[in-house]
C-alpha positions in Angstrom: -45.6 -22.0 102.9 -45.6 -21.3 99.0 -41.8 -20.4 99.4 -40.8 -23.6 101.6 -42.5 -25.4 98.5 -41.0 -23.1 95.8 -37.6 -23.9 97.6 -38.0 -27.7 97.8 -39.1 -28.2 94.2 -36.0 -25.9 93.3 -34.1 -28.0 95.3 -35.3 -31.6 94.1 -34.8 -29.8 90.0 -31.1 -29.5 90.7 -30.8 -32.3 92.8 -32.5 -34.3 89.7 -29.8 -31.9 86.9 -26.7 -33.1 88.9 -28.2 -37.1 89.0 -28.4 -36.7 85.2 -25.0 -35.3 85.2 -23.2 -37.6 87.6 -24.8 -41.0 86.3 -25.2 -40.0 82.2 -23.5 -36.8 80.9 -20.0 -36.8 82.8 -19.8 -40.7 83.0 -17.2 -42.8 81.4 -16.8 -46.1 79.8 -13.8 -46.8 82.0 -11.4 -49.5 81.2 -7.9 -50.7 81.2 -6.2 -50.9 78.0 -5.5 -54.3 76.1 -2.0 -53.5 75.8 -0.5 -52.5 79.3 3.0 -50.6 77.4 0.1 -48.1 76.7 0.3 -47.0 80.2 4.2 -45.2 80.1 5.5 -42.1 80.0 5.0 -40.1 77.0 7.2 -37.6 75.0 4.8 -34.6 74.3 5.3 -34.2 70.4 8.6 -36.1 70.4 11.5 -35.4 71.9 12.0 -32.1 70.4 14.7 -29.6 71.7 17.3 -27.4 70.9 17.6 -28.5 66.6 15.0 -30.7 66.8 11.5 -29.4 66.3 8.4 -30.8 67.5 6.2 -33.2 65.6 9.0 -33.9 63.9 10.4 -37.1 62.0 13.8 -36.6 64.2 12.0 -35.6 67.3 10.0 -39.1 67.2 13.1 -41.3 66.6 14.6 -39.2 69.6 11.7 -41.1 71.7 12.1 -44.0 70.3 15.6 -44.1 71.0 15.1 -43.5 74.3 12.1 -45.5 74.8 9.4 -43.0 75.9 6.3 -43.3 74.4 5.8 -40.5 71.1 2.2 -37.9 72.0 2.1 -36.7 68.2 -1.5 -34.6 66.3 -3.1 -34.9 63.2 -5.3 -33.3 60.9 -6.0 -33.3 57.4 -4.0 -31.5 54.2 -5.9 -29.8 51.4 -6.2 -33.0 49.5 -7.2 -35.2 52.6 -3.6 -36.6 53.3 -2.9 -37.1 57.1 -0.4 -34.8 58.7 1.4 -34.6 61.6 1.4 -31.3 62.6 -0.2 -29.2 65.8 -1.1 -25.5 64.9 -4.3 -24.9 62.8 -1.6 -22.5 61.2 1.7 -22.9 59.5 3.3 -19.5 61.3 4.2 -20.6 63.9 6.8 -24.0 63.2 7.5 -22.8 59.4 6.8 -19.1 59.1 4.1 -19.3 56.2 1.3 -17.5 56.4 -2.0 -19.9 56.1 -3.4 -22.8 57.3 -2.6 -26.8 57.3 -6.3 -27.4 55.7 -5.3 -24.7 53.1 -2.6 -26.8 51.3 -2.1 -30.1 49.7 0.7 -32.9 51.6 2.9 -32.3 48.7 3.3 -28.8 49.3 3.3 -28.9 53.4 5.9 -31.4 52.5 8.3 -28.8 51.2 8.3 -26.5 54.1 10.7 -26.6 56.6 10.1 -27.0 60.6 12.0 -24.3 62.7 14.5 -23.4 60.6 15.6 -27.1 60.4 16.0 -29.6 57.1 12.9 -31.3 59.0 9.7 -31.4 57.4 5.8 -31.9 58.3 6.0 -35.4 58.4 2.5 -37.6 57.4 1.3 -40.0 59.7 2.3 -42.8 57.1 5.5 -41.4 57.6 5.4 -41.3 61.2 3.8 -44.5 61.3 6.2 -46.2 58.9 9.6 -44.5 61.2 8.0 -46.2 64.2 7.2 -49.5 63.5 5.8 -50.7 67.0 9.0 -49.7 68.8 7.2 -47.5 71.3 3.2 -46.5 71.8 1.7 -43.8 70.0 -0.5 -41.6 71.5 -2.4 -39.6 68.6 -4.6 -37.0 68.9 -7.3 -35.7 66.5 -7.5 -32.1 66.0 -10.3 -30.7 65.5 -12.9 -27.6 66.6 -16.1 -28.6 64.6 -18.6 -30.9 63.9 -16.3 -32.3 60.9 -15.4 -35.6 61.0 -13.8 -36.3 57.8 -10.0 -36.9 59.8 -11.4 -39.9 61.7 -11.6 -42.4 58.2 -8.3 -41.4 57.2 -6.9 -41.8 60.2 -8.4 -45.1 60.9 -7.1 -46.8 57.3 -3.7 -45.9 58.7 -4.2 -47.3 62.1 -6.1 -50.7 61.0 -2.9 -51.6 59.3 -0.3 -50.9 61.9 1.0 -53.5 64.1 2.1 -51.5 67.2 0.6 -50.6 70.2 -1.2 -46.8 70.2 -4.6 -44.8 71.6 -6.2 -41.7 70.6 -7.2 -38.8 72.7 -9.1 -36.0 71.7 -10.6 -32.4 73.0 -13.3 -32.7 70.6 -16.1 -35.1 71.7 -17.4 -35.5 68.3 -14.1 -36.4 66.8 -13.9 -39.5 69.5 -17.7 -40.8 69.0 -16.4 -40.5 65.2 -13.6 -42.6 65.5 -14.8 -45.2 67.4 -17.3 -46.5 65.0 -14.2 -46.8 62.8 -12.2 -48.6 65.3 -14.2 -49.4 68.2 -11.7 -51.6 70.1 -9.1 -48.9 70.5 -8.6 -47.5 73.9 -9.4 -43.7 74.0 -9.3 -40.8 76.1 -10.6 -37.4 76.5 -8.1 -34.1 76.7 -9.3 -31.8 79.4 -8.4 -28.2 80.3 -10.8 -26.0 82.1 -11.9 -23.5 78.4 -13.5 -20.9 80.3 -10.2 -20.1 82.5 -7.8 -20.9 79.3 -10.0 -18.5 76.7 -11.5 -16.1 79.6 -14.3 -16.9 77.5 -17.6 -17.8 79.6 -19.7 -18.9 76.0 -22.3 -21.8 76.9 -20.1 -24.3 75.0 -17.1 -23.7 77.0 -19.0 -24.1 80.2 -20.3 -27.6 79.2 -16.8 -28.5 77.7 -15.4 -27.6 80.9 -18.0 -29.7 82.7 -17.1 -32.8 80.4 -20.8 -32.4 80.0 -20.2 -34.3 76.6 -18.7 -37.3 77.9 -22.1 -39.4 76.7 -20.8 -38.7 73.2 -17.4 -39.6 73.4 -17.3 -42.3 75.8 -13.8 -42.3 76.7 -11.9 -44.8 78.6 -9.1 -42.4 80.3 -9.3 -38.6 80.8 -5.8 -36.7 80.0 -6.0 -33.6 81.5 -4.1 -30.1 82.1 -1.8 -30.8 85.1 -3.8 -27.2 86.2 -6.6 -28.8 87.1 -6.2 -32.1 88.1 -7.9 -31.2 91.6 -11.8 -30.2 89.2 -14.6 -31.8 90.1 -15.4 -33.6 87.0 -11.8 -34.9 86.8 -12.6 -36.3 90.3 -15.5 -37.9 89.2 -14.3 -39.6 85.8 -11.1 -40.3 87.6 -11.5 -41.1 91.4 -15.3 -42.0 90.9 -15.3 -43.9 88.0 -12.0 -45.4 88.2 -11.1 -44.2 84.7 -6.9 -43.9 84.0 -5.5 -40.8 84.6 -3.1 -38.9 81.7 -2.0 -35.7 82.4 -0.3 -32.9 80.1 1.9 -31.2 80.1 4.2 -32.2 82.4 7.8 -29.4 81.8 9.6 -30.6 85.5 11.4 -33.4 87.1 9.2 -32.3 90.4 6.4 -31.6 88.7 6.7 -35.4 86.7 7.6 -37.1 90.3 4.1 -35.5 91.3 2.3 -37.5 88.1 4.2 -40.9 89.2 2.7 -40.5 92.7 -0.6 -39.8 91.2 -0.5 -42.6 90.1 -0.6 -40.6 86.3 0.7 -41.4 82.9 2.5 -38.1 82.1 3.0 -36.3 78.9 6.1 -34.4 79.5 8.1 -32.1 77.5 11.9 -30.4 77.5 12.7 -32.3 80.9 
C-alpha cells in the first residue's frame, strides 16, 4: 500500500511540474505582427557570397536589391557603439585576434571583412543603407545577464521608419528590450544546447526546454531547422499558435519544406 501511495504522489508531483511548465514557463505571448511584410523570407546576414561577406554593408544592399528581408546581429564596441557583427571574436571574418567588446567602433571600423574593402558596418550604418526598403530582423547577442545592448539598440530603432523585429537566444536580452520598446514584435531563437555543446549543464537543459519563456515572452519562436519536430517547439508553435521562423535554411528543398510549413525561413547561399 505505502508504494501505491508513494507512486501516486510521485505521479500527481510531475503531473503538477509539467502543468507549471505547459501553462507558465514554456508559454508564449503569441501574436501576429502589426506589419504583415515582417512575415517574408529572410537573407541570413545578408546576401553574402563569393566577395561579399556576411554582415556586410554590400551583403545587405544585395537583399535589398533583391527584396528579401536582411537577418543581421548586434552587439556593443568598446565604447558602447552598436555593431553589426556576429562572432564574439574578430578571427574569424577579419583575422585579428580579440574580441568585438575589446575595441572601440572607430577601430572595428578599420578592419576589413574577409579579405574584402568591406568593413564592420554599425547599425546606424546599416540602418541608414536601408531605409525601410526591406524588414530587418535583428538579433541581440548576448550570453549573460548584461543588458547594456538593449538601450542602444532601442535609440536606434525608435527613430527608424521601416518595418523590423528582434529575436534573441538570450531570454534576458528580450525581457530587456521590451521595456524599451514594448510594441515591437519579437521572437525567441531556439536550438536544442545540450545536443549543439554536448554539454548536459542545468542551464542548457532548461534553455533547451524554453523553460525561460516567462521572461522573454516572445511572440514567434525561430528555431534550428534540426529540431523543428521538439516538443516545446510543438507546444509554443502548434499549441500556442505562435509564428514559426526557422534558421538556417542552405537548400532550395530544404526552403520548399519551410514554405509548406507554413515557416518564415532564414536562408543562406541558396
Amino acid at each position: 500500500m505505502a508504494f501505491w501511495i508513494v507512486l501516486g504522489s510521485l505521479f500527481g508531483l510531475l503531473s503538477l511540474i509539467f502543468l507549471i511548465y505547459l501553462l507558465f514557463l514554456v508559454r508564449p505571448r503569441t501574436k501576429q505582427p502589426s506589419d504583415a511584410r515582417l512575415l517574408c523570407d529572410y537573407a541570413h546576414r545578408g546576401l553574402h557570397g563569393e566577395g561579399v561577406p556576411e554582415n556586410s554593408l554590400a551583403a545587405f544592399e544585395k537583399a535589398c536589391v533583391a527584396g528579401f528581408g536582411i537577418e543581421l546581429d548586434v552587439q556593443l564596441s568598446r565604447d558602447g557603439e552598436v555593431m553589426v557583427f556576429h562572432d564574439y571574436t574578430l578571427i574569424r571574418m577579419t583575422g585579428e585576434e580579440g574580441k568585438v567588446c575589446e575595441r572601440t567602433a572607430e577601430e572595428l571600423g578599420a578592419l576589413r571583412l574577409a579579405d574584402t574593402d568591406e568593413k564592420i558596418p554599425t547599425l546606424r550604418e546599416v540602418l541608414a543603407l536601408v531605409d525601410g526598403r526591406v524588414p530587418l530582423l535583428v538579433e541581440l547577442k548576448g550570453e549573460s545577464g548584461d543588458t547594456s545592448l538593449c538601450p542602444k539598440v532601442a535609440e536606434l530603432l525608435a527613430e527608424y521608419r521601416g518595418p523590423y523585429c528582434i529575436e534573441s537566444f538570450n531570454p534576458l536580452l528580450l525581457r530587456a528590450m521590451k521595456k524599451e520598446l514594448p510594441d515591437v514584435f519579437y521572437g525567441l531563437l531556439y536550438t536544442n544546447l545540450c545536443r549543439e555543446k554536448n554539454n548536459h549543464a542545468i542551464l542548457n537543459c532548461l534553455l533547451s526546454v524554453m523553460a525561460f519563456n516567462f521572461l522573454a515572452k516572445p511572440n514567434f519562436i525561430a528555431y534550428n531547422e534540426r529540431y523543428r519536430g521538439a516538443p516545446c517547439v510543438w507546444f509554443t508553435t502548434k499549441f500556442y499558435r505562435a509564428p514559426r521562423f526557422v534558421w538556417t535554411v542552405r537548400s532550395k528543398e530544404n526552403l520548399d519544406v519551410a514554405h509548406r510549413c507554413s515557416e518564415h525561413p532564414i536562408f543562406e547561399k541558396i
